[in-house]
C-alpha positions as CSV (number, residue, x, y, z in Angstrom):
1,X,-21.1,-10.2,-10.3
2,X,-21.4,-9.6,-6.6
3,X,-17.8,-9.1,-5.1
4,X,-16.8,-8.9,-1.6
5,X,-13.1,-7.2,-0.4
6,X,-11.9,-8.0,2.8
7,X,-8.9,-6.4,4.3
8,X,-7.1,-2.7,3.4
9,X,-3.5,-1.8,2.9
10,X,-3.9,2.4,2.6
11,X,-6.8,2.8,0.1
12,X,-6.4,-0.4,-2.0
13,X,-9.4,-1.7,-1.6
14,X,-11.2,1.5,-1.0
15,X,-10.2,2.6,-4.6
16,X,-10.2,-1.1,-6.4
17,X,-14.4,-0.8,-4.9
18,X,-14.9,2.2,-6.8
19,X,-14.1,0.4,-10.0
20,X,-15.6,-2.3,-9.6
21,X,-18.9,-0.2,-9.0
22,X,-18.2,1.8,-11.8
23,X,-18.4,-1.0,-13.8
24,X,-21.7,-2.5,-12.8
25,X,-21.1,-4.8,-10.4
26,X,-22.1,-5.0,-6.9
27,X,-19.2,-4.8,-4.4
28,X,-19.7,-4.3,-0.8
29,X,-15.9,-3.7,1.1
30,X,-15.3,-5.3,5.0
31,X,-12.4,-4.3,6.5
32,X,-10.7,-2.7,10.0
33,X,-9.9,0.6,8.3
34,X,-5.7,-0.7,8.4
35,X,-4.9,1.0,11.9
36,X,-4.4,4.2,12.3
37,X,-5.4,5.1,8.4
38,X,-8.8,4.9,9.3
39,X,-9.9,4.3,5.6
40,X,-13.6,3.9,5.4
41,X,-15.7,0.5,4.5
42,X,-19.1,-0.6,3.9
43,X,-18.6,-2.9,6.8
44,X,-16.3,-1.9,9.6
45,X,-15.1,-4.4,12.0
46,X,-12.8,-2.4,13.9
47,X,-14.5,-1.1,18.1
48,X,-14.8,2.5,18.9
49,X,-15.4,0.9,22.5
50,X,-12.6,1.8,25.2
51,X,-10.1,-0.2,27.5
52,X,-10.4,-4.3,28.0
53,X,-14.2,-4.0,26.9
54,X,-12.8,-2.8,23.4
55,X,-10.3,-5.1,22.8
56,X,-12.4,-8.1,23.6
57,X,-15.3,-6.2,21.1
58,X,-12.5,-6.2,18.5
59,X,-12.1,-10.0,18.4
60,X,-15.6,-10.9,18.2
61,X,-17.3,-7.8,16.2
62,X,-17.1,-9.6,13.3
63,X,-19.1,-12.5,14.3
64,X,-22.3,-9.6,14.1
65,X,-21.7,-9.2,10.0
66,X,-21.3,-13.0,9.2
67,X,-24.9,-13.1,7.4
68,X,-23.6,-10.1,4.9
69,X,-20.2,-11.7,4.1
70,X,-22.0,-14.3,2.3
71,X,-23.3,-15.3,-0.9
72,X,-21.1,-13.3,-3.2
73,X,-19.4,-14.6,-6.8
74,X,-16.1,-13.6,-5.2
75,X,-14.6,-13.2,-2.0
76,X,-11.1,-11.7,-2.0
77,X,-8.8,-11.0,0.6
78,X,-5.7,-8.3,1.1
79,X,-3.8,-10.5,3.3
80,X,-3.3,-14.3,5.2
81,X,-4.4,-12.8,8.1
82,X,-7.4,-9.7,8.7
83,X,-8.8,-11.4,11.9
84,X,-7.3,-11.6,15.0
85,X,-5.1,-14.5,15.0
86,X,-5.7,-15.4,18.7
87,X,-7.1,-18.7,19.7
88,X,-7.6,-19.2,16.1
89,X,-10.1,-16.9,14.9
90,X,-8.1,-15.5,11.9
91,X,-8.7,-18.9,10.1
92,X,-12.0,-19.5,11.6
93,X,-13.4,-16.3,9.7
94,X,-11.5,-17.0,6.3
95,X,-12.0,-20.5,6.0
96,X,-16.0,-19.5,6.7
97,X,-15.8,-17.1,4.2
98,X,-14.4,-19.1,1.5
99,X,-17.1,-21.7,2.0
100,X,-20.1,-20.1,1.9
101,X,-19.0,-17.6,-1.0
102,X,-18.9,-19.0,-4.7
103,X,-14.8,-18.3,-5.7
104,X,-12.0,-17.0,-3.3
105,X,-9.0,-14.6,-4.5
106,X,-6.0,-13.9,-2.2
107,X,-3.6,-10.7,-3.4
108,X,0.0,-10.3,-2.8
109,X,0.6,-7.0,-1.6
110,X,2.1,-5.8,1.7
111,X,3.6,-7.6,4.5
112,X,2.9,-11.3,5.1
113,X,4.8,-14.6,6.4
114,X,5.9,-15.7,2.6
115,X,7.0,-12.0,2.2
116,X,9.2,-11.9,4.8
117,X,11.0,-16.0,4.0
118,X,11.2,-15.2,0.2
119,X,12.1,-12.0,0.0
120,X,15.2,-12.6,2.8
121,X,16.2,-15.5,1.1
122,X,15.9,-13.7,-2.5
123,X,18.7,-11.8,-4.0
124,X,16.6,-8.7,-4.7
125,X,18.5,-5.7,-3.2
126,X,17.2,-3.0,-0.9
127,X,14.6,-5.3,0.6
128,X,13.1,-3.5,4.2
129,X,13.3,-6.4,6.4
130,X,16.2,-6.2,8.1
131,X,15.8,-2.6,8.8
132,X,12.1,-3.2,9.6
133,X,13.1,-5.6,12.8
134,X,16.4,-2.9,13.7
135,X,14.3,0.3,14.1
136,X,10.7,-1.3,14.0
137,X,10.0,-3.8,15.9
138,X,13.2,-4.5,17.9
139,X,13.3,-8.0,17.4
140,X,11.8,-10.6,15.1
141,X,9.3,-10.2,12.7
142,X,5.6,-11.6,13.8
143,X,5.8,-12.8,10.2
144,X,8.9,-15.8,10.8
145,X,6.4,-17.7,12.7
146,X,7.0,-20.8,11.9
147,X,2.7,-21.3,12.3
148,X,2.0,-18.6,10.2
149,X,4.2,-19.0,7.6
150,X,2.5,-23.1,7.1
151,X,-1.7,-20.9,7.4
152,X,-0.1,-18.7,4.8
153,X,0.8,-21.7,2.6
154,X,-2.4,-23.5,3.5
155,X,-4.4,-20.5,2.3
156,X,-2.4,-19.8,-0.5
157,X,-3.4,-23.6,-2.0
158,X,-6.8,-23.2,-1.0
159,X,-7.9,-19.8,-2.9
160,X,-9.0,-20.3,-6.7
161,X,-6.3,-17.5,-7.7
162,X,-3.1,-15.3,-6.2
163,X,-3.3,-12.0,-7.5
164,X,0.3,-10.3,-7.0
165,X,0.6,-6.3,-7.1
166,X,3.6,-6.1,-8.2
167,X,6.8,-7.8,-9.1
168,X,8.1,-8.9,-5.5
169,X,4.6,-9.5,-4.6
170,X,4.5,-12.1,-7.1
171,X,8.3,-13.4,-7.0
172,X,7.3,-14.4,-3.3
173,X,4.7,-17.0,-4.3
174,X,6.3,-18.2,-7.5
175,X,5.4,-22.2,-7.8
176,X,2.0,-21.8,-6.9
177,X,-0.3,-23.0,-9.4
178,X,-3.1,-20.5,-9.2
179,X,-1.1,-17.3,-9.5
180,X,-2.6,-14.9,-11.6
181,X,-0.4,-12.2,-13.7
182,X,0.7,-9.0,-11.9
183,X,-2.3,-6.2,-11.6
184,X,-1.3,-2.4,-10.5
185,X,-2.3,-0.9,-7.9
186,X,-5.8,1.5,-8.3
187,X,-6.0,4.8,-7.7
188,X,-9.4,7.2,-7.8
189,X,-8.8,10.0,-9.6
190,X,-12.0,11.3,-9.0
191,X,-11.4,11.5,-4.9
192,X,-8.0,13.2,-5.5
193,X,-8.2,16.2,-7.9
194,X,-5.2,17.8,-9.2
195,X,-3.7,21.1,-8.9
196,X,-0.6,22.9,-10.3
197,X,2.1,22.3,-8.1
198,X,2.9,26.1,-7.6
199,X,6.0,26.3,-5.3
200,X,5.9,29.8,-3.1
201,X,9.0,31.4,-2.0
202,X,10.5,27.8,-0.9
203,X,9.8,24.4,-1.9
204,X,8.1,22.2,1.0
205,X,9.4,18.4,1.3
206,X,7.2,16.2,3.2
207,X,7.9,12.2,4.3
208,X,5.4,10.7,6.4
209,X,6.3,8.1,8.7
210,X,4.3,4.7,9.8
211,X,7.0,2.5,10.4
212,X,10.4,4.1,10.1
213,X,13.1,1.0,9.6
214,X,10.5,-0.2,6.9
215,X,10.9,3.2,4.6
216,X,14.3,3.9,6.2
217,X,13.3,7.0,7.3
218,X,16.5,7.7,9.2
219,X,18.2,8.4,5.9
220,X,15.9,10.7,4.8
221,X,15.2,12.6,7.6
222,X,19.1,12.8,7.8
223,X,19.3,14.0,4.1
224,X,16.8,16.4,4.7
225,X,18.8,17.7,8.0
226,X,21.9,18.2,5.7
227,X,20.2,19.9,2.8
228,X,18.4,22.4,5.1
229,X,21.9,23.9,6.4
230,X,22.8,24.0,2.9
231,X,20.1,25.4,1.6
232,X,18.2,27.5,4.4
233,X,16.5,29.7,2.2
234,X,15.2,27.3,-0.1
235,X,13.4,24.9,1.4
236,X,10.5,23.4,4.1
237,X,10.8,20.5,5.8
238,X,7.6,18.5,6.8
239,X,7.6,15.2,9.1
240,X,4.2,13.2,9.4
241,X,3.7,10.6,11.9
242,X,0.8,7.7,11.8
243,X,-2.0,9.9,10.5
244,X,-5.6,8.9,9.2
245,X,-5.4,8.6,5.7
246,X,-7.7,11.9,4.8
247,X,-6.1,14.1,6.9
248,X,-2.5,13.0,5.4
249,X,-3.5,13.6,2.0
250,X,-4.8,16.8,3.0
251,X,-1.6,17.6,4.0
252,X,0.3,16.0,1.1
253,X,-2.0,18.6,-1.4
254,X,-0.4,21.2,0.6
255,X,3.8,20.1,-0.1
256,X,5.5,20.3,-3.3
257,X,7.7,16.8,-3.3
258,X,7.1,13.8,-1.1
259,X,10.2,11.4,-0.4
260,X,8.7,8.8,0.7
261,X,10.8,5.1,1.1
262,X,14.2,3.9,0.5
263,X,13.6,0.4,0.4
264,X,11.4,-1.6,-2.1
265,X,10.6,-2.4,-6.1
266,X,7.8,-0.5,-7.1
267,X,5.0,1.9,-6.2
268,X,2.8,2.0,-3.3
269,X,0.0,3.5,-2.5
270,X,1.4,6.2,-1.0
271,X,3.3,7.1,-3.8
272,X,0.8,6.6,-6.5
273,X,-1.6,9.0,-4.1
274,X,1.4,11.5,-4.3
275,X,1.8,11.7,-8.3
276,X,-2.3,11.9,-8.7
277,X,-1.8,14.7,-6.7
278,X,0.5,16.4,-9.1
279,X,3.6,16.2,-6.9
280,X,7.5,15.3,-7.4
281,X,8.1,12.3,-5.8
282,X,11.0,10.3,-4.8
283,X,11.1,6.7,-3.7
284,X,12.7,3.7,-4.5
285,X,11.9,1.2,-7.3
286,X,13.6,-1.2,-10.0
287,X,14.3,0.9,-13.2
288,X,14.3,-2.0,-15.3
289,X,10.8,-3.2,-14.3
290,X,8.9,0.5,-15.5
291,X,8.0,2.3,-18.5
292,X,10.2,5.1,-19.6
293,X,7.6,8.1,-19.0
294,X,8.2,7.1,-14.8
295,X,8.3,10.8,-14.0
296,X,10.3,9.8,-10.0
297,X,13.1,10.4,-8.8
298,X,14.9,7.2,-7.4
299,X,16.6,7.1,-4.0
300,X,18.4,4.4,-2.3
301,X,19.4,3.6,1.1
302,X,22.0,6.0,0.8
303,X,22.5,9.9,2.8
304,X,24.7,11.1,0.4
305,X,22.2,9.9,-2.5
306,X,19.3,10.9,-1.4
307,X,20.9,14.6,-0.5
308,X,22.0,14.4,-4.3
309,X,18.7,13.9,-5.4
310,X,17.1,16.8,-3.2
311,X,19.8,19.2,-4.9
312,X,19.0,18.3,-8.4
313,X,15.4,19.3,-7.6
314,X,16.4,22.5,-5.8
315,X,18.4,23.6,-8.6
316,X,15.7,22.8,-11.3
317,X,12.6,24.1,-9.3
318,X,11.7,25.6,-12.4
319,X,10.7,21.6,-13.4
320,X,8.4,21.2,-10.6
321,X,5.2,22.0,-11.8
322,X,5.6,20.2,-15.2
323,X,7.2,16.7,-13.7
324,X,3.8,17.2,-10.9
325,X,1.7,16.9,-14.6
326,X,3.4,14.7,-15.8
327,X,3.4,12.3,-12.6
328,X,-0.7,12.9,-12.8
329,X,-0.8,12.0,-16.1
330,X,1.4,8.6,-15.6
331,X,-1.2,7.3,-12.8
332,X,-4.1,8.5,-15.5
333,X,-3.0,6.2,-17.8
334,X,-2.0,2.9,-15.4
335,X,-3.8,3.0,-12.5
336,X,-7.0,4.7,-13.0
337,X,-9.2,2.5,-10.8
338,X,-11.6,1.5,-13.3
339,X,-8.7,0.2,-16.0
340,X,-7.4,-2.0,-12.6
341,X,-10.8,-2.8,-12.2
342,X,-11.2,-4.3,-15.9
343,X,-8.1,-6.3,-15.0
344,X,-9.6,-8.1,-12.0
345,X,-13.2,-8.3,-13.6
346,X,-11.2,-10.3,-16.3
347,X,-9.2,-13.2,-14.0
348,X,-12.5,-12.9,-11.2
349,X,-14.9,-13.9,-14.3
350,X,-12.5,-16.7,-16.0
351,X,-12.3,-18.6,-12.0
């Protein structure tokens, strides 16, 4: 099959490509590089060019690469909207790209206008929303547009299948008739390598920070604060802001434990890029919706929590390195890129 990605949220693409590849097939990847993440693609439609000249170059750019973004046995796209959504281009680029490529896929994962309805309207707990618009953006989400939630909706209907990462990715576009069972994110094992996690003389904590009220970042810095008075000689602190995704990970290889969100269901990329690494991570997720051998830790929105959680790992630093292995060995076994791969060759060949 020929494939075409288009879109990235932090490396899912990037790693699902390698996969894919690895399987035979012929995938070619299109995407802005997600911000400031600057993750790599055979296509880029993002402008290295400065000021008004730039922004203008931004919009248009990817009028230059329509010719290679046709033609393929499926196109799939990370999100409702990868174009910019001024006087309409967003839709003019996906609604070309569905027609002139043979089958269309649209994947549930990250931020997007049925996101931000369902999951406020849901009862699932610990949902990053509110906190997102508080510390965030300030205001109201881009994503309650009224306009954006009915182009969500339309393109939802219109692609041959919904592929959800995970469980609230999927609860959010319950009722449509094209969604597809839940596929785990990929990771490449082969593009992060792991080591022992040795811890020196004190163990170093690291949370890197994109958007703050969306990982609640205020209560883990705050933890962090607390347990570094109470325990000076024990640990290093570490706080990341908005870097490209190789130069964070380089970082990351260099930490012991990453606590990375408060708020959410399951396992990003982030996190899943932490446990490949051999690290101890901490993050929140639903118990109930994981195997047993989840080597995390889980935190909540929550100072006191979270501080309990850093003090369990202080006082069992002997555990590090094996709970690092064992986090490696977890994301071996479910999200090696070409098992996640096999999972999306499957539904991509049955459309």
């Amino acid at each position: 099959m020929k494939i075409l990605l288009v879109g990235e949220y932090s490396g899912l693409h990037k790693y699902l490509q390698k996969g894919v590849i690895e399987r035979g097939h012929k995938c070619i990847f299109a995407s802005y590089g997600d911000g400031w993440k600057k993750v790599e693609s055979d296509i880029n439609f993002a402008s290295n060019l400065p000021g008004l000249i730039g922004k203008v170059h931004h919009r248009i750019k990817p009028f230059q690469y329509l010719y290679y973004l046709t033609g393929y046995d499926i196109v799939q796209f990370m999100t409702s909207e990868i174009f910019d959504t001024r006087l309409g281009l967003n839709k003019i680029f996906i609604n070309f790209l569905i027609k002139n490529n043979y089958k269309s896929v649209l994947l549930s994962a990250g931020c997007s206008p049925l996101f931000f309805k369902n999951i406020k309207l849901s009862n699932l707990k610990d949902h990053p929303c509110d906190s997102c618009m508080k510390y965030d953006l300030k205001s109201i989400c881009d994503f309650s547009s009224i306009n954006k939630l009915q182009w969500n909706k339309v393109l939802a209907n219109k692609v041959d299948a919904i592929i959800p990462s995970f469980y609230s990715y999927e609860f959010i576009y319950k009722g449509f008739k094209n969604l597809q069972r839940i596929i785990p994110l990929p990771i490449d094992l082969t593009s992060i390598q792991y080591k022992q996690n040795k811890v020196k003389n004190k163990i170093v904590f690291l949370h890197g920070i994109n958007r703050a009220g969306f990982k609640g970042s205020h209560y883990i810095i705050s933890a962090l604060e607390n347990m570094k008075k109470k325990y000076p000689s024990e640990i290093n602190i570490k706080i990341v802001r908005q870097l490209p995704l190789k130069k964070y990970l380089e970082i990351l290889n260099e930490t012991n434990v990453l606590i990375d969100q408060t708020y959410g269901y399951g396992l990003g990329l982030n996190s899943l890029q932490t446990m490949a690494l051999g690290k101890v991570l901490l993050t929140n997720f639903e118990k109930k919706l994981f195997n047993n051998d989840l080597p995390v830790f889980q935190i909540i929105p929550d100072n006191r929590q979270i501080e309990n959680q850093i003090a369990v790992i202080i006082e069992n630093r002997n555990k590090i390195e094996n709970i690092g292995y064992r986090a490696r060995k977890y994301v071996e076994k479910y999200h090696d890129c070409r098992k996640i791969a096999d999972q999306y060759i499957k539904i991509w060949s049955k459309l």
